[in-house]
C-alpha positions as CSV (number, residue, x, y, z in Angstrom):
1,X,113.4,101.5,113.9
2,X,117.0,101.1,113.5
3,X,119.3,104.5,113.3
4,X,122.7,104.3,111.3
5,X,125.7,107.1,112.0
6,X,126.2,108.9,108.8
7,X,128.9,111.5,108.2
8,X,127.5,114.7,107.2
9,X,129.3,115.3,103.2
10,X,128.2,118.7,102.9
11,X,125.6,121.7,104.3
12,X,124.6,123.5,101.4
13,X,122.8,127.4,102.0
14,X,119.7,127.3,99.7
15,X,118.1,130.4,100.9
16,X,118.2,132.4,104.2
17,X,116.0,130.2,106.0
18,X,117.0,126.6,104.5
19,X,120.0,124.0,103.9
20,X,120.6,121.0,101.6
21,X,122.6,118.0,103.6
22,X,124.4,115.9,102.0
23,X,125.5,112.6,103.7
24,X,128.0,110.0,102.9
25,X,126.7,106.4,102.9
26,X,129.7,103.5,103.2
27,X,129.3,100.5,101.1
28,X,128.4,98.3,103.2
29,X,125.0,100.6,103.6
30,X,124.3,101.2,99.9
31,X,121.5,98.8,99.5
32,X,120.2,100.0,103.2
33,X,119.6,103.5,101.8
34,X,118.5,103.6,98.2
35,X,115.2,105.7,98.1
36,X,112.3,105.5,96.3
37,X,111.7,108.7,94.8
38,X,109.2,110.3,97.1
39,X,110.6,108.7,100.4
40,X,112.1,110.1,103.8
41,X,114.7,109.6,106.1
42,X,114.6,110.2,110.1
43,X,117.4,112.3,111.6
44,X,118.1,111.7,115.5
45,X,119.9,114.1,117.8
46,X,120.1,114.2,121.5
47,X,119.0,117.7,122.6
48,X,119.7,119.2,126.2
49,X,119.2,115.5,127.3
50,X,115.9,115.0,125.4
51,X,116.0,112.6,122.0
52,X,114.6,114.6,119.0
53,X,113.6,113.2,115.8
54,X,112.9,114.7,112.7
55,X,111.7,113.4,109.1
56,X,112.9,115.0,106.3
57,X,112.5,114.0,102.3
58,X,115.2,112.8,100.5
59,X,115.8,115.3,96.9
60,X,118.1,113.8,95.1
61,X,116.8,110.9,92.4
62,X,116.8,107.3,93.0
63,X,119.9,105.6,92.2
64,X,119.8,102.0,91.2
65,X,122.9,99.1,91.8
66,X,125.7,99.3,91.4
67,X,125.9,103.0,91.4
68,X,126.3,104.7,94.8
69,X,122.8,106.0,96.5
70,X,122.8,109.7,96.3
71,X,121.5,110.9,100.1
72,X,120.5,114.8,100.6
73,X,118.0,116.1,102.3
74,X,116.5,119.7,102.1
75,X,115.4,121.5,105.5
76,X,114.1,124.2,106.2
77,X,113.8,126.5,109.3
78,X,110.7,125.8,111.5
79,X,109.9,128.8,114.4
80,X,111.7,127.1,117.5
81,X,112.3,124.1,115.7
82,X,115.1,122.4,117.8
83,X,116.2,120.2,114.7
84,X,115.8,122.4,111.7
85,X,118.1,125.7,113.9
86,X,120.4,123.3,115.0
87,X,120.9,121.9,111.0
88,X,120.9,125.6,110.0
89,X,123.3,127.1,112.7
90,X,125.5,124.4,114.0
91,X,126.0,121.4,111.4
92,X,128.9,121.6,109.5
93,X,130.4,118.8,107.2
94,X,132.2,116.0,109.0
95,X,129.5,115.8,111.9
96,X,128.0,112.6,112.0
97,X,124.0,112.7,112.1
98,X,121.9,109.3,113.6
99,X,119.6,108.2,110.4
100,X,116.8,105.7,109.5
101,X,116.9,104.2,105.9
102,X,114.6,106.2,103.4
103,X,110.4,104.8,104.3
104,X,107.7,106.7,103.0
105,X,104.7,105.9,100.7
106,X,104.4,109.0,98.7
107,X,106.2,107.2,96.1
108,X,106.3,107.5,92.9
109,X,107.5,104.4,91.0
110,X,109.2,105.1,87.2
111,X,106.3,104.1,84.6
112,X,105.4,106.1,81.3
113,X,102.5,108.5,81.6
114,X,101.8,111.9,82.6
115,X,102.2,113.0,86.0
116,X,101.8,116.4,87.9
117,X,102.5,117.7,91.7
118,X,101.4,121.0,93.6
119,X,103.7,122.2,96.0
120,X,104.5,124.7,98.2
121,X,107.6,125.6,100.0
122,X,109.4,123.1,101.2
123,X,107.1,120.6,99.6
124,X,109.2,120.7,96.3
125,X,112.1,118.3,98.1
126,X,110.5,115.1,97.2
127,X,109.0,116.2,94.1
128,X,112.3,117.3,92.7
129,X,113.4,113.4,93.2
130,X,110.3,112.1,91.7
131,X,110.4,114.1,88.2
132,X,114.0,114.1,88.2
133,X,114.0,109.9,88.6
134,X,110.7,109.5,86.2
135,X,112.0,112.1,83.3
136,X,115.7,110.2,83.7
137,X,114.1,106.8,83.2
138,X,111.1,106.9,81.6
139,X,112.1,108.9,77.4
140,X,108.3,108.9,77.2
141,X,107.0,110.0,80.3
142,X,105.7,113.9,81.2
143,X,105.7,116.1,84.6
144,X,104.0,119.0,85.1
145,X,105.5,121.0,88.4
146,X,103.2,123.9,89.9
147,X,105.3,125.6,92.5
148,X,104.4,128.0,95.2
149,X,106.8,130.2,97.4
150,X,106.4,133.1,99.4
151,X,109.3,134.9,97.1
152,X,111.7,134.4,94.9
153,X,114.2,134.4,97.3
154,X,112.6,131.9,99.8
155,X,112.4,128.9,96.7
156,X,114.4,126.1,97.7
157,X,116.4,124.1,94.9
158,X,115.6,127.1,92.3
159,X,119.0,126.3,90.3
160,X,118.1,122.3,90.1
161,X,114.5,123.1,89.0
162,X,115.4,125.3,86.4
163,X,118.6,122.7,85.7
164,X,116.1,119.9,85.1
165,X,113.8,122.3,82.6
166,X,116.4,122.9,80.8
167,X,117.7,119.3,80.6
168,X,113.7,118.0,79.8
169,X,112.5,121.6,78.1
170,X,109.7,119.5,75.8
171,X,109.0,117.1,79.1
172,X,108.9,119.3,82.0
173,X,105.9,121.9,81.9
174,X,106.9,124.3,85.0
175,X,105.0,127.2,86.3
176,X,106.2,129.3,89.5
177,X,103.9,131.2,91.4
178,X,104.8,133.2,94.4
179,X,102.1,134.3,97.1
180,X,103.9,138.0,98.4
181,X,106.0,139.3,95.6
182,X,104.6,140.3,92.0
183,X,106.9,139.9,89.1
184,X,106.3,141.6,85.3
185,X,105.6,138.5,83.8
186,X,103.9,134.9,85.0
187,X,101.2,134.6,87.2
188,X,99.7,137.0,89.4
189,X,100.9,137.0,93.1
190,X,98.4,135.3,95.4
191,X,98.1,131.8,97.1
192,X,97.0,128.6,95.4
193,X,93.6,128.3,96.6
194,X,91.2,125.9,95.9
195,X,89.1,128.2,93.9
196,X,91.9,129.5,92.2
197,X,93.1,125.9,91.6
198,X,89.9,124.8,90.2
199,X,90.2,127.8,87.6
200,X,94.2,127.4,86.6
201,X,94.5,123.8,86.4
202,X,92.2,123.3,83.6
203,X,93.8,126.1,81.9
204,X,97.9,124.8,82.0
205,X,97.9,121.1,81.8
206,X,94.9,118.3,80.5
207,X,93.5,117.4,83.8
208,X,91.5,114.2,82.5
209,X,95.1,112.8,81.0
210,X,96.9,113.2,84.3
211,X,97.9,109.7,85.8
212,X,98.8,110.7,89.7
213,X,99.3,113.9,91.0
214,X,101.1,114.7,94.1
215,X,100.6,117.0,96.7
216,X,102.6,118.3,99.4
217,X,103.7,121.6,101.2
218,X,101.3,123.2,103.8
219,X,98.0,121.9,105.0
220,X,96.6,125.0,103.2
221,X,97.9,124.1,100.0
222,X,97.3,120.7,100.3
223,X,94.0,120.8,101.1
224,X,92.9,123.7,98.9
225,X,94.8,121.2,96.1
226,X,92.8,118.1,97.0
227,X,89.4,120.1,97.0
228,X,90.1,121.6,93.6
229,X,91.1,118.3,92.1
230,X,88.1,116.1,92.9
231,X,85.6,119.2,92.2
232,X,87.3,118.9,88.6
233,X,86.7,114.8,89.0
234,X,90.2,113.8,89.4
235,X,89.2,110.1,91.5
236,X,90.9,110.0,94.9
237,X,92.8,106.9,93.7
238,X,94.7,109.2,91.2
239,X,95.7,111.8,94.4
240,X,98.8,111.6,96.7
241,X,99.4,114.2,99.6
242,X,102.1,114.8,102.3
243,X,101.9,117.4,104.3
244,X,105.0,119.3,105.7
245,X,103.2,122.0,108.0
246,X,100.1,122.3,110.0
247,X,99.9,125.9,111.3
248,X,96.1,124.8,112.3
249,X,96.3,122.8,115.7
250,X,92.3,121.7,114.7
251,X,92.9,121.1,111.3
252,X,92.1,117.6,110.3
253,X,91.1,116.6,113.9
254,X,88.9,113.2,113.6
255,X,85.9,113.2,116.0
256,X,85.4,110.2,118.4
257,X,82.9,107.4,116.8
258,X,79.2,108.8,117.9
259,X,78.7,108.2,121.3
260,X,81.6,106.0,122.5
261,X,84.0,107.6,124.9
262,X,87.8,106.3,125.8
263,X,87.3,103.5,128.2
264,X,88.2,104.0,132.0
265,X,91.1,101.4,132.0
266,X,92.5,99.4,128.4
267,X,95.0,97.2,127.9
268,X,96.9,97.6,124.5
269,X,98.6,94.1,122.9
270,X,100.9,95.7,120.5
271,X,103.3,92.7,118.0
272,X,106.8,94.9,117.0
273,X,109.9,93.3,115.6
274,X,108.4,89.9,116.1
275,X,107.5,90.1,119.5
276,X,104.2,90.8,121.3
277,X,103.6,92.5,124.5
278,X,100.6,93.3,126.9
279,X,100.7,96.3,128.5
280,X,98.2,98.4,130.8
281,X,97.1,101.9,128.8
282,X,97.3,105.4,130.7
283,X,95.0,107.3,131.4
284,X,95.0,110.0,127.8
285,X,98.1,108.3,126.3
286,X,97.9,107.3,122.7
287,X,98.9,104.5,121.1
288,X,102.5,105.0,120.8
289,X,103.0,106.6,124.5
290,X,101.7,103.1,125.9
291,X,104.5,101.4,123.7
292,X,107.4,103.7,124.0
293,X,106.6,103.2,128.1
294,X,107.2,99.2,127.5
295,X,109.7,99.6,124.0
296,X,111.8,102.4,123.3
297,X,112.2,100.4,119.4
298,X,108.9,101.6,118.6
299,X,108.8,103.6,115.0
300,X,107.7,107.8,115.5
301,X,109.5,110.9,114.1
302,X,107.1,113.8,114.1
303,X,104.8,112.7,117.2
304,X,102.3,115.3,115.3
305,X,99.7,113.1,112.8
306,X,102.3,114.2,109.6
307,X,105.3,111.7,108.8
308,X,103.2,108.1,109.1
309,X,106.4,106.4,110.5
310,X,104.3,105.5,113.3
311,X,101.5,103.8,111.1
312,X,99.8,100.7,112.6
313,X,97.5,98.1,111.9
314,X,94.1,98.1,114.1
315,X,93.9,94.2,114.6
316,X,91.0,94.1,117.5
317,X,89.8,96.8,119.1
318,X,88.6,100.3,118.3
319,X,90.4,103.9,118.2
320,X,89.8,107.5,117.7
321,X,92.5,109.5,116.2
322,X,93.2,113.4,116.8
323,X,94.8,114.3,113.7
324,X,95.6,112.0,110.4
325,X,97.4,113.7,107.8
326,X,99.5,110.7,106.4
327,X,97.4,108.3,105.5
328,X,94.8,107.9,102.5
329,X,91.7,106.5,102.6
330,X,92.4,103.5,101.8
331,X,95.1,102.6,104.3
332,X,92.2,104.0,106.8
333,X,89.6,101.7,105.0
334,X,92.2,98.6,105.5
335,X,92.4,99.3,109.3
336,X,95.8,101.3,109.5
337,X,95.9,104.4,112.5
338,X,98.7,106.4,113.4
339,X,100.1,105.3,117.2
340,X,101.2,108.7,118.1
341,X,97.3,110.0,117.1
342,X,95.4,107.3,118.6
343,X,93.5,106.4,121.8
344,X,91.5,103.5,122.5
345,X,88.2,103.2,122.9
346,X,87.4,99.6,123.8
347,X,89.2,97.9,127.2
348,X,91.2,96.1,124.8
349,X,92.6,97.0,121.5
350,X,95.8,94.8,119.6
351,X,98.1,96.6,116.9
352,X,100.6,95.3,114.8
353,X,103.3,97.7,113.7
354,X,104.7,94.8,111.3
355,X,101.6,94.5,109.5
């Protein structure tokens, strides 16, 4: 996982509790760090001695050769977050940050068709680069936007939402809710529920005609979104979730497989950049912790089930895993874990982070 210095363009205030950063990328790092709508970067700071990483989506749309790559990130300000207080009280342009090239696989792709995203809060960073990349390049393709904030006043990127309405007025279908301030006209105030999901959706865009929906904001949200969805028989394959914020410490915790329990001693073979190594597995650690003890290259950013930059493929072996909110189904199905969730379960398990 390879970190480049990038000087900081620009800290832009987009509410009381958020910022939009802007960085500069030289030419020689253009084709390094052009996104796919939907994708992330990984900011690195050292901290009262300690490394902290964070993941943050990248907002602005995709930007093909030869034109420049357009890098901003939105973050907002996480209760005794180290990263997100130091971005909102100390960064300044002309600081350089330590970033990763955009990763990510809540992607979407430019094709035509009709797409739609739920988001809450901060969740509307990477969905404002999707819709603004897909209505940009595709002249037929649609995007409806249902956004959640707690007020007015606490909406991130507010002026380029409305900017891209008006630029797409017959293309862009956009409806604002807010969960703790009532306005005269819109929606009523109140959260987006899966029952109250289940009800509005139906009732503001033709569900059945949607092609790929994205969710991402809270676990709340996301989750109420998910449930609503397949109760109105959206398929799982259509459905795409990242979640910013798990307030829930149990939420989404995976239970061991029936009646195994994490061996007394395990040895972990783990194959990174190429190279394998065998190493002996402490007692509790997960996945990751084992490596990072052995590699200190090994991929992680949030450390908390939520980014997927740890992702891994189970070769041999089995795992339980905490918490999993990054990876669908099907990468679960195929064999993928999440290092910085997993513990083994068997005296020997083998991973391959290039897989």
């Amino acid at each position: 996982m390879r970190f480049h210095p990038l000087r900081v363009r620009e800290v832009e205030r987009l509410t009381d509790d958020a910022v939009a950063v802007t960085f500069d990328v030289p030419p020689e790092l253009h084709d390094t760090f052009r996104h796919v709508p939907g994708q992330h970067v990984t900011l690195r700071r050292e901290a009262d001695g300690v490394e902290v990483r964070r993941t943050y989506s990248v907002c602005t749309p995709a930007a093909a050769a030869p034109a420049a790559p357009r890098l901003k990130v939105g973050i907002r300000l996480v209760e005794g977050g180290v990263f997100s207080t130091y971005a909102l009280k100390e960064l300044s342009a002309g600081d350089t940050v330590e970033v990763t090239p955009p990763a990510g696989r809540f992607v979407l792709r430019p094709r035509p068709g009709r797409f739609a995203a739920v988001v809450g809060g901060s969740g509307i960073t990477p969905v404002l680069s999707i819709a603004a990349t897909l209505l940009a390049e595709q002249p037929e393709a649609r995007f409806h936007l249902i956004r959640s904030d707690r007020t007015a006043a606490s909406a991130m990127f507010l002026e380029e939402v409305a900017e891209l309405k008006d630029r797409y007025p017959d293309r862009l279908h956009l409806v604002h809710t807010l969960s703790r301030e009532e306005r005269q006209a819109g929606l009523p105030a109140g959260r987006l529920d899966a029952d109250r999901l289940t009800t509005l959706l139906p009732a503001l865009l033709p569900v059945p005609d949607v092609d790929g929906w994205f969710l991402c904001g809270p676990h709340g949200l996301v989750d109420g979104a998910e449930k609503a969805l397949y109760a109105l028989g959206v398929p799982a394959s259509a459905v795409h979730q990242e979640v910013f914020h798990v307030d829930d410490a149990s939420a989404g915790r995976r239970e061991q497989v029936p009646g195994r329990s994490a061996p007394g001693a395990a040895t972990l073979t783990a194959t990174l950049g190429g190279r394998m190594g065998v190493w002996p597995a402490g007692n509790g650690e997960t996945l990751l912790e084992t490596v990072l003890r052995n590699r200190s290259d090994a991929p992680y950013a949030c450390r908390g089930g939520v980014c997927g930059t740890c992702r891994v493929k189970l070769v041999s072996g089995e795992v339980s895993m905490d918490r999993n909110f990054a990876l669908e189904p099907e990468e679960v199905s195929a064999g993928y874990v999440l290092a910085c969730q997993a513990h083994p379960l068997t005296e020997a398990v083998t991973v391959d982070f290039d897989a």
